[in-house]
SEDREN-586313 format. One line per field, with one value per residue (C-alpha): x, z, y; residue in three letters; residue number from 1. Coordinates in steps of 0.1 Angstrom, whole numbers, plus 5000, padded with zeros to 4 digits. Layout:
! residues N
px: X / ...
pz: Z / ...
py: Y / ...
resn: ALA / ...
resi: NUM / ...
***
This chain:
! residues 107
px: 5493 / 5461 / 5448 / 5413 / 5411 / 5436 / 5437 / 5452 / 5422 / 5399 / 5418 / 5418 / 5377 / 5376 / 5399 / 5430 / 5466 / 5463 / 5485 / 5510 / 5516 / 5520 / 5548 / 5567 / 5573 / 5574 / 5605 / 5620 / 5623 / 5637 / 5663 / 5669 / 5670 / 5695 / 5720 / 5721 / 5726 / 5756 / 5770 / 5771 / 5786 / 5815 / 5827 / 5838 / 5859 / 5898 / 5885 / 5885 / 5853 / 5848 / 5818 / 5798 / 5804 / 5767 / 5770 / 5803 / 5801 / 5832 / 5871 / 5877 / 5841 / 5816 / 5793 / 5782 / 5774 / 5792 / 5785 / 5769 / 5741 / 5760 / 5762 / 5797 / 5810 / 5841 / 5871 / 5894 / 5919 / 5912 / 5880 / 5858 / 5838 / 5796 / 5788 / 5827 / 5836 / 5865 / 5885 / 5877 / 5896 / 5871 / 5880 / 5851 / 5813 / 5793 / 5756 / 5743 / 5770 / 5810 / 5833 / 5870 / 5894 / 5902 / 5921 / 5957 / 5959 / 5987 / 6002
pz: 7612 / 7609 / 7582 / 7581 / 7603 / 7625 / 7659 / 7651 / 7626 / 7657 / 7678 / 7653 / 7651 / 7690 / 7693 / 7683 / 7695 / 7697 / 7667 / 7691 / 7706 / 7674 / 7660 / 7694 / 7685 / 7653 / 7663 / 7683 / 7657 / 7636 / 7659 / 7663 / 7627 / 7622 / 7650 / 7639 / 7603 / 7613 / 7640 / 7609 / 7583 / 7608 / 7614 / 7575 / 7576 / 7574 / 7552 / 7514 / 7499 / 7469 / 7450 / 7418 / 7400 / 7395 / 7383 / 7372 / 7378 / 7365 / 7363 / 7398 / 7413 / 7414 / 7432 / 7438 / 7462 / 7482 / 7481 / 7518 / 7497 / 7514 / 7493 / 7487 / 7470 / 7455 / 7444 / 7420 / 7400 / 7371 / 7346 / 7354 / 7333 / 7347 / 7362 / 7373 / 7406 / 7421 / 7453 / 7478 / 7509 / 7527 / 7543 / 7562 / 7562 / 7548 / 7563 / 7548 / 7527 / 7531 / 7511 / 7502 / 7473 / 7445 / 7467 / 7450 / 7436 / 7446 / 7433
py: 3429 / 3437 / 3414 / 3394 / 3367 / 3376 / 3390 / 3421 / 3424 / 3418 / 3444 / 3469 / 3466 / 3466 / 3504 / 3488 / 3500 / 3537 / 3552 / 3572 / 3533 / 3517 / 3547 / 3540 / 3505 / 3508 / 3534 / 3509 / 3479 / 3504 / 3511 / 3475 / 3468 / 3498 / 3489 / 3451 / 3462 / 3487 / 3461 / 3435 / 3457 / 3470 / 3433 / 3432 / 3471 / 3454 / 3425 / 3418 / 3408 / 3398 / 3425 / 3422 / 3455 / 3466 / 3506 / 3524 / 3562 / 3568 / 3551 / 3556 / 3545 / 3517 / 3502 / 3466 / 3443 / 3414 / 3381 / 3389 / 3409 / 3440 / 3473 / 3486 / 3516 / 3507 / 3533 / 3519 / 3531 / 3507 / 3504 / 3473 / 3458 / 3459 / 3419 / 3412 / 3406 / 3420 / 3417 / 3448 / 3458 / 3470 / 3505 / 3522 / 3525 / 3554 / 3552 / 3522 / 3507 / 3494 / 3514 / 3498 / 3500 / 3471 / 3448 / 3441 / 3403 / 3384 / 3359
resn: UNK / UNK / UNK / UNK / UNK / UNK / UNK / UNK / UNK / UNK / UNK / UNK / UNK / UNK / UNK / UNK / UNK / UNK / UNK / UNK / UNK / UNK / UNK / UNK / UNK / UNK / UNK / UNK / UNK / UNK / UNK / UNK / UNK / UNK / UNK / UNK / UNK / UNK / UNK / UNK / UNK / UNK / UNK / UNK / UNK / UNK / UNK / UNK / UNK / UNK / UNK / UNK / UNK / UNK / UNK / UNK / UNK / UNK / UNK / UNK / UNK / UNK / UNK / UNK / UNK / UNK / UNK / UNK / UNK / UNK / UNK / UNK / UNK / UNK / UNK / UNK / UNK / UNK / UNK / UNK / UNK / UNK / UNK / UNK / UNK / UNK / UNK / UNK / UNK / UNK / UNK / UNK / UNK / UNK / UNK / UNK / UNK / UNK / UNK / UNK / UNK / UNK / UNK / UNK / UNK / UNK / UNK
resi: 1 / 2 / 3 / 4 / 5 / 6 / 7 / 8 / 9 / 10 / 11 / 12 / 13 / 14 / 15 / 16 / 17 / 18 / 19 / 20 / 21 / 22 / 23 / 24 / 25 / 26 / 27 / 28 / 29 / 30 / 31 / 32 / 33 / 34 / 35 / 36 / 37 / 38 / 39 / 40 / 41 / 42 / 43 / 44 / 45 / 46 / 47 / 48 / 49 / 50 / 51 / 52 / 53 / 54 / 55 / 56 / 57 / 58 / 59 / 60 / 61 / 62 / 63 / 64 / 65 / 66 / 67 / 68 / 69 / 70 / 71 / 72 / 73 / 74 / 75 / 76 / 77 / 78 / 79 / 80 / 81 / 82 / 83 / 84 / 85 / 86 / 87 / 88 / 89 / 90 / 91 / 92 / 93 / 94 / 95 / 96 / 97 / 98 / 99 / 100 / 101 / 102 / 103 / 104 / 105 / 106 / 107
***
């Protein structure tokens, strides 16, 4: 960072990182950040987590997110109400978010 007072900030003044430097790494924490999310997420597809329902585009899907602040699209076959948490079998990942299905509630 290249705020006042810090060394960065004293770097910067003096030439700095060059900007094609600075893009590279900035590429490869990206990268980093990506992999780790995905690796993460994946470890939940066959699980149920429980979702707050957050946005309703229809009766047959919502989206929400688990309690491990991870976005999932949910299809279900039944209207839920927006702030309820429901049960979802998670099935798969699209990009960024886990996508499952209203886990059935046994009893």
């Amino acid at each position: 960072s290249s705020r006042s007072g810090t060394r960065a900030f004293t770097m910067e003044r003096e030439g700095g990182i060059p900007f094609r430097e600075k893009k590279r790494r900035e590429k490869i924490l990206l990268d980093i950040a990506r992999t780790s999310r995905q690796d993460y997420q994946h470890q939940f597809i066959g699980q149920t987590l429980n979702v707050l329902i957050e946005s309703t585009a229809s009766a047959r899907k919502s989206s929400g997110y688990s309690e491990n602040y991870i976005p999932v699209l949910v299809n279900n076959t039944r209207d839920y109400h927006l702030d309820t948490v429901v049960p979802v079998r998670i099935e798969s990942e699209a990009g960024d978010v886990l996508v499952g299905t209203v886990a059935d509630i046994q009893s």
